[in-house]
C-alpha positions as CSV (number, residue, x, y, z in Angstrom):
1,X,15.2,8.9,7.5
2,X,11.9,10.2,6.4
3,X,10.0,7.8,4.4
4,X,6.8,10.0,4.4
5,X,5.7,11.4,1.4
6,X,3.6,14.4,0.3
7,X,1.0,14.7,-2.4
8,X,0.5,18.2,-3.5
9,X,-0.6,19.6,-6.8
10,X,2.2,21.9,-8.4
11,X,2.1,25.2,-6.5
12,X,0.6,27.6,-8.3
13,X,-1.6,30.5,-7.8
14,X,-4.5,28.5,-8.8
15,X,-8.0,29.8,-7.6
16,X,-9.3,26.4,-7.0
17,X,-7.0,24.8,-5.2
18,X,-7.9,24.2,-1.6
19,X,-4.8,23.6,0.8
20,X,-6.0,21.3,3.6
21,X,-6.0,22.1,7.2
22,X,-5.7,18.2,8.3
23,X,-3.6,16.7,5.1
24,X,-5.5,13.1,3.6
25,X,-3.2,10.7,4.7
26,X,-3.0,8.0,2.2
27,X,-1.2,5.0,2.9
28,X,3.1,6.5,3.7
29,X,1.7,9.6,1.4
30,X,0.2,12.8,2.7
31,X,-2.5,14.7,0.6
32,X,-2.0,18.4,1.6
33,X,-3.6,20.1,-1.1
34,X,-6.3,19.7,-4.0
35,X,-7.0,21.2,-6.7
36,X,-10.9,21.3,-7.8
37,X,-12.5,21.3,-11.5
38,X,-15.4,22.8,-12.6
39,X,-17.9,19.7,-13.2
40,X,-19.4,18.6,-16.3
41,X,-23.3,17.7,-16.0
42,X,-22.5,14.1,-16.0
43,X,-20.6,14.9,-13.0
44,X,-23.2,15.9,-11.6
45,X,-25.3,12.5,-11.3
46,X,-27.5,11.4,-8.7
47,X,-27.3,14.9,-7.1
48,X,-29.5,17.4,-6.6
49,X,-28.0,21.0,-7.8
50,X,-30.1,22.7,-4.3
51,X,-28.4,20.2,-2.4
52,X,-25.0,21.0,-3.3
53,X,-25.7,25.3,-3.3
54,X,-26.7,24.1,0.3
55,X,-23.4,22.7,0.8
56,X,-25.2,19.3,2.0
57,X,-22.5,17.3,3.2
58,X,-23.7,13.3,1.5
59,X,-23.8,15.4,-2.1
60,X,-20.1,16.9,-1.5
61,X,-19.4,13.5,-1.0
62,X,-20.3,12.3,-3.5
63,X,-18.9,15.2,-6.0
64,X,-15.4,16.3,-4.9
65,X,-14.0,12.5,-6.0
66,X,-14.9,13.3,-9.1
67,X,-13.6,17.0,-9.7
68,X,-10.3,16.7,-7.4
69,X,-6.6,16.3,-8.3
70,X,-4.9,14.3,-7.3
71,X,-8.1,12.0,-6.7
72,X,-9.3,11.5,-3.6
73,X,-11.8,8.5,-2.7
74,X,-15.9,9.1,-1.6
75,X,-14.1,7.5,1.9
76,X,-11.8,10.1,1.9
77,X,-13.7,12.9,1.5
78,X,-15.7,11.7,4.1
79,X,-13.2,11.5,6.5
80,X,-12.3,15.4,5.6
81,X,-11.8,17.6,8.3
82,X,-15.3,19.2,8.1
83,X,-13.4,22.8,7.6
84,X,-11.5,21.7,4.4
85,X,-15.0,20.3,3.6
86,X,-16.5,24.0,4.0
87,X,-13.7,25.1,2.0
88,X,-13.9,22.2,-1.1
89,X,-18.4,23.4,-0.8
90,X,-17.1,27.2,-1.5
91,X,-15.0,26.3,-4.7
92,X,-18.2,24.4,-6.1
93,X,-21.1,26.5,-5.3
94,X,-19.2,29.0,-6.9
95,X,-19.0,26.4,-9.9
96,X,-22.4,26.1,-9.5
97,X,-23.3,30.6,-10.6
98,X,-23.5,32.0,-13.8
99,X,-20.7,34.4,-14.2
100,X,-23.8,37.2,-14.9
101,X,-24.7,36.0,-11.3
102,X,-21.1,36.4,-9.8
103,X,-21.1,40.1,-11.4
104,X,-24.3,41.2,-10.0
105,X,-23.1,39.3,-6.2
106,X,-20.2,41.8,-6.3
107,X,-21.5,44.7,-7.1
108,X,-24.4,44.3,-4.6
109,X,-22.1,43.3,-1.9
């Protein structure tokens, strides 16, 4: 009998959803995949914007708790597998640009 459970956000094909290489483990639950929001300013406390374009790892920390669904914990964010961490840093730098920004990347690129 199988008494494990798994947390995933409804499957969709959701651009900000980051499936996790090493699922959180939460208790007899399993946290395979997150989904990420776009923060509000507020969110945004006590961090410096640089910081987080530089993927610094203390300000992702401190920022995917508060963006992520289903919502995960500062400790479990820091117990990330650091290529799920990479991945979660991706989805908010890209937050981070001004769609202008995005449209000049991509046709320079």
């Amino acid at each position: 009998m199988n008494t494990e459970e798994t947390l995933e956000t409804p499957i969709t094909a959701d651009e900000n959803s980051v499936t996790l290489d090493s699922p959180i483990k939460r208790g007899k639950t399993e946290i395979t995949q997150i989904s990420l929001r776009k923060p509000q300013s507020g969110e945004l406390r006590g961090v410096q914007l640089i910081e987080l374009l530089n993927m610094d790892v203390a300000s992702l920390i401190k920022v995917i708790p508060r963006i992520s669904t289903p919502s995960i914990t500062a400790p479990e964010a820091a117990a990330m597998d650091p290529a799920d961490l990479l991945a979660c840093g991706s989805k908010i730098t890209d937050f981070l640009l001004q769609k202008s920004v995005k449209k000049e990347a991509s046709l320079i690129a």
